[in-house]
C-alpha positions in Angstrom: 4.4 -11.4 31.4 0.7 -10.2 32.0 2.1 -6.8 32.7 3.9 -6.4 29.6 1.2 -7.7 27.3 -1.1 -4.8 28.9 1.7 -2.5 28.5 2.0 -3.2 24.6 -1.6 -3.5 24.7 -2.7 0.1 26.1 0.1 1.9 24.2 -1.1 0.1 21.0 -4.1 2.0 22.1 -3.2 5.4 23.1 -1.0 5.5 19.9 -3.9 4.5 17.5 -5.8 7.5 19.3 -3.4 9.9 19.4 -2.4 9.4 15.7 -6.0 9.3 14.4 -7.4 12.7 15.8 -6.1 14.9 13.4 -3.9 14.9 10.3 -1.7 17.7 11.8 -1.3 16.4 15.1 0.1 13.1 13.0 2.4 14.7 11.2 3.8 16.5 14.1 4.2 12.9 15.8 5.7 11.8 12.8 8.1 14.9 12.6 9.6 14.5 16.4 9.9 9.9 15.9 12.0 11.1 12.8 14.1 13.5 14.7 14.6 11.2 17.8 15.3 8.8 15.5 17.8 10.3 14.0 19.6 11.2 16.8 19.2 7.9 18.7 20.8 6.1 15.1 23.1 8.8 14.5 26.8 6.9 14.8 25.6 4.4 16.4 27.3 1.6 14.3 30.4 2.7 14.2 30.2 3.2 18.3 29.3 -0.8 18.5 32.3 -1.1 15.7 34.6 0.6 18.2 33.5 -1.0 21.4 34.0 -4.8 19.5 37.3 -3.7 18.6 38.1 -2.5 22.1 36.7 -6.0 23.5 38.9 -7.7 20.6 42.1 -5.9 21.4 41.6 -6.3 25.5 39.5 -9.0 26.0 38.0 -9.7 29.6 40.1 -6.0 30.8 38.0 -3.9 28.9 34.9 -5.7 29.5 35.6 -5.2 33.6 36.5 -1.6 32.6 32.8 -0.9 31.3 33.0 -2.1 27.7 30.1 -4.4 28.6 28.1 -2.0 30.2 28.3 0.0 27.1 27.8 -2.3 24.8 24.6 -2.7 26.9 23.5 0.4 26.7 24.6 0.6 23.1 21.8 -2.6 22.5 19.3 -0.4 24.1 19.6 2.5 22.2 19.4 0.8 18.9 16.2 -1.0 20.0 14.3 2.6 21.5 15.8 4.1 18.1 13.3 1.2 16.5 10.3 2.3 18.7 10.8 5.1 17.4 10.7 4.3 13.8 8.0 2.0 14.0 6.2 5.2 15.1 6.9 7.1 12.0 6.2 4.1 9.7 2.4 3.8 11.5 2.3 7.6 11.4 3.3 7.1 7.8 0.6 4.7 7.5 -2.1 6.6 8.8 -1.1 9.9 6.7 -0.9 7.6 3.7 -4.4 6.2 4.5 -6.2 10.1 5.0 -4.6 11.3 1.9 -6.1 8.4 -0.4 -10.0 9.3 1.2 
């Protein structure tokens, strides 16, 4: 658990650094969260929708047959496409903030 608080706690830092050096450089961070974001997001709802149905209409079979894993890896998608907009809300944030000076 130590690990992981350290984790969150140095890129809490490298973040804060990297997005307060320069207004461009955080609007080009901003640019590529909003882009990843978009593609991590992009149909993902409707692939959970399917894979429920497919677990619905099979039960346990499809779950042996990998409906589980994907439903997995479905989860972890939707929380890196998150990250990344918590990214371009605090890039937001900072833009916001160097504007109003």
């Amino acid at each position: 658990m130590k690990k992981i608080a350290a984790a969150v706690k140095q890129f809490r830092f490298g973040l804060k650094w990297l997005l307060t050096r320069h207004p461009l450089l955080t609007l080009a961070v901003m640019l590529a969260s909003a882009a990843v974001f978009g593609l991590l997001s992009y149909n993902l709802f409707s692939m959970i929708r399917l894979n429920a149905a497919l677990v619905a209409d099979y039960g346990f079979q499809a779950l042996y047959d990998g409906a589980l894993e994907e439903l997995v890896k479905l989860f972890f998608y939707g929380l890196s496409s998150l990250l990344f907009y918590l990214v371009f809300k605090a890039c937001e944030k900072v833009l916001v903030e160097w504007v109003l000076k």
